[in-house]
C-alpha positions in Angstrom: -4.8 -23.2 10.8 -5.4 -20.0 8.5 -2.3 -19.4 6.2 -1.3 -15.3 6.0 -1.1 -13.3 4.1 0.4 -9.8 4.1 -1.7 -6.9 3.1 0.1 -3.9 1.8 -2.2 -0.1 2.6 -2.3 2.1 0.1 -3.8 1.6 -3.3 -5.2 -1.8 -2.0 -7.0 -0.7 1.1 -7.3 2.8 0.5 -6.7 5.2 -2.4 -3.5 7.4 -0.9 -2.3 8.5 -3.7 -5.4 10.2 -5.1 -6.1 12.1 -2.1 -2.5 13.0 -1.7 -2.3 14.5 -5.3 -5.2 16.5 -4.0 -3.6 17.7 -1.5 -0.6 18.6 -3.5 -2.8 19.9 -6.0 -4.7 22.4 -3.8 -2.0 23.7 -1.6 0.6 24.3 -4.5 -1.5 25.2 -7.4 -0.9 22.6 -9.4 -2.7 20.4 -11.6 -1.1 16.9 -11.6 -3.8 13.9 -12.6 -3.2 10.0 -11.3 -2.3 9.1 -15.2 1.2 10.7 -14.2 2.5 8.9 -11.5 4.6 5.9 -13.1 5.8 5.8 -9.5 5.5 6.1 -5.8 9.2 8.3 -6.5 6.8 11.6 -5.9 9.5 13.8 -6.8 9.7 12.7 -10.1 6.1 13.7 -10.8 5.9 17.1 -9.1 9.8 17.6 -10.7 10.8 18.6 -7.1 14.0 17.3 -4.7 13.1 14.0 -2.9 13.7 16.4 0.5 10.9 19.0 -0.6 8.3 15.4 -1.3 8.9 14.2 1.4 7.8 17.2 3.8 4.9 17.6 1.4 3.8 13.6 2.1 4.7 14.6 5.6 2.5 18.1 5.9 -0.7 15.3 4.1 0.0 12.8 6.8 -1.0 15.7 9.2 -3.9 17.1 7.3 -7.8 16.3 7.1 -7.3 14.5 3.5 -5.2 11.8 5.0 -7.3 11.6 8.3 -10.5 11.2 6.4 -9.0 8.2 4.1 -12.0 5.7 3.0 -11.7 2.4 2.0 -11.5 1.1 -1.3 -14.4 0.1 -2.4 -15.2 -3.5 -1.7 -12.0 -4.3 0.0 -13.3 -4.1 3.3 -16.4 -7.0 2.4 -13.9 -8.6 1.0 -11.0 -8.7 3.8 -14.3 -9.6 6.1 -15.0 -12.2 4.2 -11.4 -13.5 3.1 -10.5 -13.5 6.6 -12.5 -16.7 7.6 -10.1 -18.1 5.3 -6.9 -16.8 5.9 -4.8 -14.4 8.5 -4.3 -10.8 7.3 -1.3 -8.8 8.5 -1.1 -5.5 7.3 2.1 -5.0 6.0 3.6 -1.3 4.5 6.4 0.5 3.7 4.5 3.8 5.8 6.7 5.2 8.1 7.1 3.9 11.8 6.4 7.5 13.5 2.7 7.0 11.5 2.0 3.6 13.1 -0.8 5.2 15.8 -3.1 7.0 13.1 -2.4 3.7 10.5 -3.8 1.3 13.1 -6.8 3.9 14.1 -7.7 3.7 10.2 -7.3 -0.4 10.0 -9.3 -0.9 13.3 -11.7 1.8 12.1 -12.8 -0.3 9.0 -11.4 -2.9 8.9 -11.8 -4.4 12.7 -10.6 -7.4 13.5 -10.6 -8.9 9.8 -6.9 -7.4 10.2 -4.4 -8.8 12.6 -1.5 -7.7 12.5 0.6 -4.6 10.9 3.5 -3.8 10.3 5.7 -1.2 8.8 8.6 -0.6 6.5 9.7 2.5 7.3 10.4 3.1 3.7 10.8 7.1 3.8 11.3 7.7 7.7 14.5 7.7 10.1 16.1 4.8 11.3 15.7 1.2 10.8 14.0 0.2 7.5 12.4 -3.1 6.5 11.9 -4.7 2.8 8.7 -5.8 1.6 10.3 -9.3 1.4 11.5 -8.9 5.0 8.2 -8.0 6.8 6.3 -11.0 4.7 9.2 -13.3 6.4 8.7 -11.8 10.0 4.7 -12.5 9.9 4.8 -15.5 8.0 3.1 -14.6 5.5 2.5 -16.9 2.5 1.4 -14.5 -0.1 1.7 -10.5 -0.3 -1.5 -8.5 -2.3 0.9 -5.1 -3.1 -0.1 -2.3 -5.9 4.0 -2.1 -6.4 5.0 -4.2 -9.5 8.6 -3.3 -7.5 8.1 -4.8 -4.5 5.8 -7.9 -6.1 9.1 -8.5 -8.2 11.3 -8.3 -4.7 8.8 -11.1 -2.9 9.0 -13.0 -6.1 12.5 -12.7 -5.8 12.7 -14.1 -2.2 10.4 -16.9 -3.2 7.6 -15.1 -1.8 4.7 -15.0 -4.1 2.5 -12.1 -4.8 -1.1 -11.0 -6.1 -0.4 -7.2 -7.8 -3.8 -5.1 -6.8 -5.1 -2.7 -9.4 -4.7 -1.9 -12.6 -2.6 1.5 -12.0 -0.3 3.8 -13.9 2.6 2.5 -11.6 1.8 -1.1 -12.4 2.1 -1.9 -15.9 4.0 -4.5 -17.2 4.0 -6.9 -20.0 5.7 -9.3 -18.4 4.6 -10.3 -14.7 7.5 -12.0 -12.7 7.1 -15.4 -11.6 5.2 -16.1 -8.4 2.9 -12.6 -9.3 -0.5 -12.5 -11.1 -2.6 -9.8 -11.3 -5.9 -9.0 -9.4 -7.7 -5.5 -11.2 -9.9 -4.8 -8.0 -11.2 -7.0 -4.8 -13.5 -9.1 -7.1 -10.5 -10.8 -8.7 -8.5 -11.4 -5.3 -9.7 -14.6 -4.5 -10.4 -16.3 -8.3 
């Protein structure tokens, strides 16, 4: 039986945050580049209240920028190809209430390499679900995350972790236990 392992979205599967900062970028004049975000805190980089990022990740979940996401390049051969090996379950801390149009963009390019999601509900109302927490519900055996935060919380919970990409929001000197470092697809399986 394939083990699983939990996929995280954005900035593994797809590059959110880049088309998001153009959509920030555009609408409100601004001129923010990737090299700023040391987080996924969004208000800290656009030096606005966490209410006012929020609506803006909100008005970009609505817009053409986030319905026109594209994979990263290479994930989707490799997922394809990974997935004769082991169970993927897409697993993110996106909202519940954006569930329908995350799916649509999994099945879209992704098919059935992808067999599962489920979501976090990081920044929505109600109910919301740790990193750790959704690994445990879908059994997964391994987590591939861009969030040095969340690899450290599965590596916490015994849970261990393969941090994607080689981002402003994932640098560290000193990688928890359990987590090693993948810079793009070609090093997820070494």
């Amino acid at each position: 039986e394939r083990k699983i392992i939990g996929l995280d979205i954005d900035e593994v599967l797809t590059p959110f945050l880049d088309a998001l900062n153009t959509f920030y970028n555009e609408k409100y004049n601004k001129s923010h580049k990737l090299e700023e975000y040391k987080t996924f805190v969004f208000a800290d980089t656009w030096h606005i209240s966490p209410e006012d990022s929020t609506k803006v990740v909100n008005e970009f979940f609505n817009s053409p920028g986030f319905a026109n996401l594209k994979p990263i390049e290479g994930s989707a051969d490799q997922v394809k190809n990974l997935s004769k090996k082991y169970k993927f379950i897409a697993v993110t801390s996106r909202q519940t209430a954006w569930k329908d149009v995350t799916k649509s963009f999994l099945d879209k390019y992704y098919g059935e390499s992808i067999e599962g999601l489920v979501l976090g509900n990081h920044y929505g109302e109600g109910k919301k679900l740790s990193k750790p927490e959704l690994c445990k519900q879908v059994g997964a055996v391994l987590l591939i995350d861009d969030s040095i935060r969340y690899a450290t919380n599965c590596s916490n919970a015994g849970i261990p972790c393969v941090l994607f990409g080689n981002y402003p929001w994932n640098q560290t000197n000193d990688l928890p236990k359990l987590v090693r470092r993948a810079n793009g697809w070609e090093e997820v399986d070494s």
